[in-house]
N, C-alpha and C positions, 0 to 999 in steps of 0.2 A: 504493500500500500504506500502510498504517497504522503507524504505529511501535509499539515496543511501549509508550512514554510515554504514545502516542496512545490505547493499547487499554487501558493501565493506570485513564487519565480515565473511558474510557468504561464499565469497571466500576465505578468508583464511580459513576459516575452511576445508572446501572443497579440495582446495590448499593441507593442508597439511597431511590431511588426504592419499590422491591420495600420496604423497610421501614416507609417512612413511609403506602403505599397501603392497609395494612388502619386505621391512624388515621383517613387521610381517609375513608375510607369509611364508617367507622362514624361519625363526625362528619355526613355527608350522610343517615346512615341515623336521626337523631335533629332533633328541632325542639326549640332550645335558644329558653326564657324567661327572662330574669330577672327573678329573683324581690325587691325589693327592701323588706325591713321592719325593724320593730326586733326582733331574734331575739335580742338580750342587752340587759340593761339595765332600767330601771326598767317600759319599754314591752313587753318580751318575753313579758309574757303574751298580750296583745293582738296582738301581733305571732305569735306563735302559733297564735291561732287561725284567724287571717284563714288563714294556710297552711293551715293544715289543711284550711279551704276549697276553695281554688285546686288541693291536692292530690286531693281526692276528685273535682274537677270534668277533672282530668287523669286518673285514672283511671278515669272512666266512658268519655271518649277512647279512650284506650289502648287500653280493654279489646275497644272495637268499631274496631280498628284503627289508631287515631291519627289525627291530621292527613296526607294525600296518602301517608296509607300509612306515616307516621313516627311515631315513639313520642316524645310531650311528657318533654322534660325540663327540670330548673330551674337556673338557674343563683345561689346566693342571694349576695347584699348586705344588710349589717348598717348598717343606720340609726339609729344610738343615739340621735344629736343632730342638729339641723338640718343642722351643717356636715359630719359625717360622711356624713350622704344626699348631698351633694355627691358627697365624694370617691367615695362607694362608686358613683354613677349614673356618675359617669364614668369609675371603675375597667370596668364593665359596660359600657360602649359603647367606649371604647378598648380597652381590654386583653383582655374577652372578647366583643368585637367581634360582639353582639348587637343588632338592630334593636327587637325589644319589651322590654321593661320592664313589672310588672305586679306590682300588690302599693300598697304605699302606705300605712300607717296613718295617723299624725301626721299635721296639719293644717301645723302649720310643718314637718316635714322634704319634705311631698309640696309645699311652696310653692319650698321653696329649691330641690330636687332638678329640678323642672320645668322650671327655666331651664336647666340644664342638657340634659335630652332636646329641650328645644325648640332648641336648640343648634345640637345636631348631626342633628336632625329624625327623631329617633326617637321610635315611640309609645309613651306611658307610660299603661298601662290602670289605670287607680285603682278601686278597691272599696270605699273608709271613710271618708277624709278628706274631712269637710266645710268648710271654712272656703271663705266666697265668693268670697276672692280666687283663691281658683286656678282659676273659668272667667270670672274676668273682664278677662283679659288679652289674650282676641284669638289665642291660642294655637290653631295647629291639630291638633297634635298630643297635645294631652291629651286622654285620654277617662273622666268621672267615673258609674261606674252609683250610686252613691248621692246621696243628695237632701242640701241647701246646710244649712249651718246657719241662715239664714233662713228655710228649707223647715221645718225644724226647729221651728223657736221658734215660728212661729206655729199648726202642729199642734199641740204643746202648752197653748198660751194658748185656740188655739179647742175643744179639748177640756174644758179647763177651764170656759170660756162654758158650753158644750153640758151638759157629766154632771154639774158636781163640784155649785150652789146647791142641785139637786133632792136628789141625795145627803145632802148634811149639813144639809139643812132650814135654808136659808139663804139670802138675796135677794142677787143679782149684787153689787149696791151694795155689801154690807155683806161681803161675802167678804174675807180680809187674805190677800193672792199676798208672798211671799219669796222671790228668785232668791239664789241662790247659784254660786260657779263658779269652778273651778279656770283661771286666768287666762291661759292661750297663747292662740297660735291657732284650737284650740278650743271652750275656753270662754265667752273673751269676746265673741266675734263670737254665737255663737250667746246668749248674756245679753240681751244687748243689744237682737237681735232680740226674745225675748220682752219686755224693757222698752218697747220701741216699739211692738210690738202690743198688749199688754194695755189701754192707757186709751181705743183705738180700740174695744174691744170692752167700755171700762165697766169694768174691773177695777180693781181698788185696787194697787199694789205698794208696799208697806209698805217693804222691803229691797231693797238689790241691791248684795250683799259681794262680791268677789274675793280668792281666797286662792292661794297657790301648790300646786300638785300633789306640789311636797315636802314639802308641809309632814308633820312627827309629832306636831303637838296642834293640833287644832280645835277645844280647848275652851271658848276664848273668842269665838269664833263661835259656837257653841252657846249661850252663856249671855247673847250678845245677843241669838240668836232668838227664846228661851226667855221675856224680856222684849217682845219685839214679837207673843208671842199668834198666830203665823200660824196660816190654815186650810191654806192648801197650800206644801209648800217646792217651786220649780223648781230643780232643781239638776243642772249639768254638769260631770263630772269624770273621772279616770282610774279604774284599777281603787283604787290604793293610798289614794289620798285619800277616795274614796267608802268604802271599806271601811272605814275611820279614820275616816269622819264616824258611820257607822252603830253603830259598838261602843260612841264614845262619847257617844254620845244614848240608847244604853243605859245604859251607867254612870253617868250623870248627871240618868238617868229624864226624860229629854227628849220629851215626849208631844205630838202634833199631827196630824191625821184623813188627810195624804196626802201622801208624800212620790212625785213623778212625776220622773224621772231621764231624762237625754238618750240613756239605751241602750248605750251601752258597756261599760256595769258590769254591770247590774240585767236587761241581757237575755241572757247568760250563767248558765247552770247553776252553772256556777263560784259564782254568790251565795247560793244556795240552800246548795251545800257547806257554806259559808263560814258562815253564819245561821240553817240548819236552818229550823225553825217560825219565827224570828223576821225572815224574809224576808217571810211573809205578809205583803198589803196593800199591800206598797210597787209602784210602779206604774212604766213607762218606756215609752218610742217607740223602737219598736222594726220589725225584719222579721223575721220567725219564721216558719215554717209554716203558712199556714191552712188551714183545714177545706177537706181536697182535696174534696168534692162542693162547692164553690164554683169550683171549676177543671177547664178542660178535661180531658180523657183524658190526654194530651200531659203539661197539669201534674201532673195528677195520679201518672202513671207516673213521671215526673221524680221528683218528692218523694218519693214511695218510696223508690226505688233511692239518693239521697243519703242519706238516712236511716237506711238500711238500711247503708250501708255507712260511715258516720260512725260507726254505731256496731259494727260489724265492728271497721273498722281504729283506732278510735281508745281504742273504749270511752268515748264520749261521746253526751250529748245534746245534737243539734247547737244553737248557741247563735244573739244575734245576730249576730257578727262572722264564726265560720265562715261564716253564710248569705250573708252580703254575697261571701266571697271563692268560695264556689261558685257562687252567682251571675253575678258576672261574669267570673268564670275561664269559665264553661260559655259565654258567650255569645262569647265570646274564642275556645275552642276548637271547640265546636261549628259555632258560625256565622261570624264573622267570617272566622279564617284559612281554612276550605274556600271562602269567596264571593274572599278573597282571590287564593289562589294560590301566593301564595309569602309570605315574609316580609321583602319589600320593602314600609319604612314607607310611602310613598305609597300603595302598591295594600290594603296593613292600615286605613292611614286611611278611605279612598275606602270601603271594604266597612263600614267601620265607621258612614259614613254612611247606610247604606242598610239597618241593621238597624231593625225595626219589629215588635215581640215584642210579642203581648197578655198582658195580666198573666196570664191564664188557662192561656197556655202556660208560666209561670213555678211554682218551686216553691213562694215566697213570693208571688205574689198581685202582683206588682209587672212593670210593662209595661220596656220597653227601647226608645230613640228618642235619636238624642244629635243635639244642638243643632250646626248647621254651621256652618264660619266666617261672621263676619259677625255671627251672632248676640249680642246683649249677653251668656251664658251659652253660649258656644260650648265643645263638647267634655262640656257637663253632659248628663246623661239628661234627660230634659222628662219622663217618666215617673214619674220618683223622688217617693216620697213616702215616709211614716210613718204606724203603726199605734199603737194604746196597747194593751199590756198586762199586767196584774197578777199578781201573786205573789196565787193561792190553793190554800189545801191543799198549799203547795208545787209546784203546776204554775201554770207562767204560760199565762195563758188570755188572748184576745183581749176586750176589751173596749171599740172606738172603733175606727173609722167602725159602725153599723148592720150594715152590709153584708159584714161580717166576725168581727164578736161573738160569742162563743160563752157570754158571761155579762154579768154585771154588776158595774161599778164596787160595792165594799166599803168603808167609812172603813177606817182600820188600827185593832186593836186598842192598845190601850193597853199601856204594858211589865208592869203591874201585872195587868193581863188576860193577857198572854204566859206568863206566868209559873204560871198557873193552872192 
């Protein structure tokens, strides 16, 4: 017989068992992601939208049943500063004992943050940060769908070869290129790149400044450019500092035929807000939308339906940065975790090797293929590339590669023509 001490234990066991069983349940009945960006702080816009991303690309999930039947949910981590992406990646794998991680903006918090998940060997799905050093560590656990800030720089430099001499009735030779760039992880990587391309392709670069992304007057940068006469400024920055260069090169009637921007800023609706008419002409590399009869049925339906519902739930025009994080939120949720199985980081990795998406099935026009260990760029998409295009009439329209164009490169108007 049982005492009744005996029987008293075994209703609490019982007891709490019966309590805690609809928790786990409903814990079993969801697939938790974290979510890791900068949601406060100087980077929160940007960090923003990328969600907003990954969020629509979870609700299109959702909507057609979820993952193995479970409904995506996030778990978010605020990234303010490099060392915060620390703590917070390992607040998310220890404390809410999560295997993906997924998200990522910042070049330096997605570097710091990596060693960490590579840690503990869990997969960190990134969508924005470019800086080269984060697949070039041999890592097997990172997985990048956007393209290097090397990938970068030289898109732009060869675009410039390619459209800008014919444009402003000018010979290669005599062209003046000025880099400019807000100096992290970043900017300068990707600068540099273009410094290093451009004389291979015959270019002149007059300039090549670094400024700080805090900075609150770039006037004296401005009134150095203003002396060196550029035809084209290249220039990579955040939201704050780009927006702070552009008001005052207005105010200081700073005129010059093309200002072409690394896309973070400039490929955002949010610029047009911001600049109204006075966005025309300015240019950036970007992934956007293209003209879905360039894409499959598959993409083309795709692109609808985000778009459609970006601007439902957001009341926006989806930008660059959302597109990047529905992008590879969709290819995360869509593909990888169903080939997966579960959300054991090995078998996430292993599925994640094996995705091979034509750009066509894409909303943006951009393939999916990531680099397996071993490779000098492991964990990077091989796919990833960049598009250029421009602020006209207030729609940015595609203009570079041929094969995606839907206009033509424009010089910018003058401020004194703006104004008109």
């Amino acid at each position: 017989m049982i005492s009744k001490s005996g029987c008293k234990i075994w209703f609490l066991v019982l007891f709490s068992m019966t309590i805690l069983m609809p928790f786990s349940l409903e814990a079993a009945d969801t697939v938790r992601i974290g979510m890791l960006l900068p949601f406060t702080g100087p980077l929160a816009q940007e960090g923003k939208q990328t969600w907003e991303g990954f969020s629509i690309a979870a609700d299109i999930v959702n909507d057609k049943g979820g993952v193995w039947g479970k409904k995506i949910e996030f778990v978010k981590g605020d990234s303010v500063t490099p060392d915060s992406a620390i703590t917070e990646m390992e607040r998310l794998i220890t404390a809410e004992k999560l295997d993906v991680i997924a998200g990522g903006y910042s070049s330096s918090q997605v570097y710091t943050s990596s060693d960490v998940s590579e840690k503990y060997k869990k997969v960190y799905w990134v969508s924005t940060a470019a800086g080269d050093n984060i697949t070039a560590r041999g890592f097997k656990y990172i997985f990048r769908y956007n393209s290097s800030t090397t990938t970068m720089g030289k898109i732009k430099v060869r675009f410039v070869h390619d459209v800008v001499p014919k444009v402003l009735g000018k010979k290669l030779e005599d062209l003046r290129v000025a880099i400019i760039h807000e100096d992290s992880n970043w900017g300068s990587p990707l600068a540099q790149a273009e410094a290093d391309e451009a004389p291979k392709l015959g270019i002149k670069v007059i300039e090549k400044i670094g400024y700080s992304n805090k900075s609150v007057d770039l006037s004296s940068l401005i009134m150095k450019l203003r002396a060196d006469k550029p035809d084209v400024i290249l220039m990579t920055g955040y939201v704050n500092d780009t927006h702070l260069f552009w008001r005052q090169c207005k105010d200081l009637d700073f005129n010059f035929p093309l200002l072409l921007e690394s896309g973070s800023t400039l490929g955002s609706p949010d610029w047009q807000k911001a600049f109204g008419k006075d966005a025309n002409g300015t240019a950036c590399i970007a992934l956007l939308p293209v003209d879905p009869g360039r894409l499959s049925a598959t993409g083309a339906a795709l692109q609808k339906e985000c778009l459609k519902r970006f601007s439902e739930k957001f009341n926006i025009r989806a930008g660059y940065l959302n597109m990047l994080g529905f992008e590879a939120g969709h290819i995360l949720f869509n593909e990888v975790l169903p080939l997966a199985g579960s959300l054991d980081p090995e078998k996430v990795r292993q599925a994640a090797l094996k995705i091979n998406r034509s750009w066509k099935d894409s909303a943006l026009g951009l393939g999916a293929r990531y680099a397996p260990p071993g490779h000098p760029t492991a964990g990077q998409n091989l796919e990833a590339t960049q598009f250029v295009f421009q602020w006209q009439n207030e729609k940015l329209v595609a203009i570079y590669p041929e094969n995606i164009a839907t206009a033509k490169l424009q010089p910018m108007p003058t401020w004194d023509e703006r104004r008109k």
